[in-house]
N, C-alpha and C positions, 0 to 999 in steps of 0.2 A: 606314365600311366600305370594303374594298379592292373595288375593281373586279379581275376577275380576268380573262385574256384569254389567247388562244393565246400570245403573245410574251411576255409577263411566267412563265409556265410554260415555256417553253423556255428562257430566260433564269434559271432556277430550276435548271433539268435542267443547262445548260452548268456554269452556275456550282459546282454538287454536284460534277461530272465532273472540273474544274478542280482541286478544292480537296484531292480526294481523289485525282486520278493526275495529279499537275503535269509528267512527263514525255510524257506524251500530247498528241497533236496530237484535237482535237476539230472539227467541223466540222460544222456545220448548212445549207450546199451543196451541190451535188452538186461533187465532183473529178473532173476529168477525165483528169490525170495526175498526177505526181510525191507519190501519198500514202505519207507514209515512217509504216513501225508502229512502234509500237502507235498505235492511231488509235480514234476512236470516231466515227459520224459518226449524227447526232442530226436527227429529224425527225416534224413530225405526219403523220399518217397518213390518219388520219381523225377528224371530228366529227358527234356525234350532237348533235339538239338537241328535247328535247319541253317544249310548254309546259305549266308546273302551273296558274296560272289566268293571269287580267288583268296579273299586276305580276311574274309570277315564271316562269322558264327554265330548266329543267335544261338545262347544256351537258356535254357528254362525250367532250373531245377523246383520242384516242391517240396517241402518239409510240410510236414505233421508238429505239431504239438499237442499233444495231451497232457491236460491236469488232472490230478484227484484229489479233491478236495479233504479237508478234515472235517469240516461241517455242512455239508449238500448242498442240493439247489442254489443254496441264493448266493453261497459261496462263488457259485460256477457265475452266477450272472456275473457280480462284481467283477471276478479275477475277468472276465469278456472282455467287459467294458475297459478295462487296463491294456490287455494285449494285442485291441485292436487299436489304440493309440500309440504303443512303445513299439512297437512290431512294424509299423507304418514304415519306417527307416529304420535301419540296422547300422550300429558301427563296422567296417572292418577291420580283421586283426594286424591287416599290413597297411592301414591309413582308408579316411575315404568312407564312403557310407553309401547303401542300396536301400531303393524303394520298394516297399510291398506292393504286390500285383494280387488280383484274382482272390482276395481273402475270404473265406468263410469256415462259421463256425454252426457246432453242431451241440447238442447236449443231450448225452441217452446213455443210460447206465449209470445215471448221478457223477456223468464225467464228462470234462469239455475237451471236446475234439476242434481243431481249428488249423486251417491249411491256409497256403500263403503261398506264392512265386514271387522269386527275387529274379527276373528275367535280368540279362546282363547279355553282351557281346562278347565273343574271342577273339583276339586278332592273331594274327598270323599268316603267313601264306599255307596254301592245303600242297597237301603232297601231289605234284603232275606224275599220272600214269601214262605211260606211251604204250601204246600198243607196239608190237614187232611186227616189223615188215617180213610180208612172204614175196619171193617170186615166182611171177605167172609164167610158163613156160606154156604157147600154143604152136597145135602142131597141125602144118597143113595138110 
C-alpha cells in the first residue's frame, strides 16, 4: 500500500501542471521578484486530520493553485476549464493516483485562484498513553 503524504501530492499537482502547460513557469515557493507569466504557483494550505479508530487517520490536506495569466480574463477561463479536469486525479510520485475533493475556483485580480482536497487515510497504530497509577492511602 502507498503511503501517501503532503509532498508526494504536490509532487502529483506539479507534475499534472507540467505535463499539461509545459510553457509555464510553475512554482511551490514563494517569488519574490522576476516571475515572468503564465505562471502557476502551487501550495498547501491547510490540513485537516481526525482519527477514525486505533490504526486509522483521516488526513485532509488543501492546496491552492494560482495562475497568472499572460493575456487576462479569458485566459483564466480556459486554463479553468483544463484544471478542473487534470486536477480531478493526480499521479503520485511513489505509484498510485488521488482523487480531487471539494474543488473550487475563483477569479479576481485577473488571476485564477483554485483549491482542491486530495482527502487520503493514514495507517498506522496511534501512540497508547497510560496514565500512572497513584495510591490511595485512607485513614480511619
Amino acid at each position: 500500500m502507498v503511503q501517501i503524504n503532503i509532498k508526494s501530492i504536490l509532487d502529483g499537482i506539479t507534475l499534472t501542471l507540467r505535463k499539461n502547460f509545459p510553457d509555464c513557469q510553475i512554482h511551490t515557493e514563494k517569488v519574490e521578484q522576476g516571475l515572468a507569466e503564465p505562471a502557476f504557483i502551487v501550495c498547501a494550505v491547510m490540513t485537516k486530520r481526525s482519527p477514525i479508530n486505533m490504526n486509522l487517520t483521516r488526513q485532509i490536506p488543501r492546496f491552492n493553485i494560482t495562475y497568472i495569466p499572460l493575456e487576462g480574463l479569458n485566459e483564466c477561463y480556459q486554463v479553468q476549464e483544463t484544471l478542473l479536469n487534470i486536477l480531478e486525479i493526480i499521479p503520485l510520485s511513489q505509484g498510485g493516483s488521488i482523487i480531487g475533493h471539494d474543488i473550487s475556483c475563483q477569479i479576481s485580480d485577473e488571476m485564477l485562484n483554485l483549491s482542491i482536497s486530495y482527502n487520503h487515510n493514514l495507517f498506522g497504530k496511534a501512540e497508547e498513553i497510560y496514565m500512572e497509577t497513584e495510591k490511595i492511602i485512607q485513614e480511619a
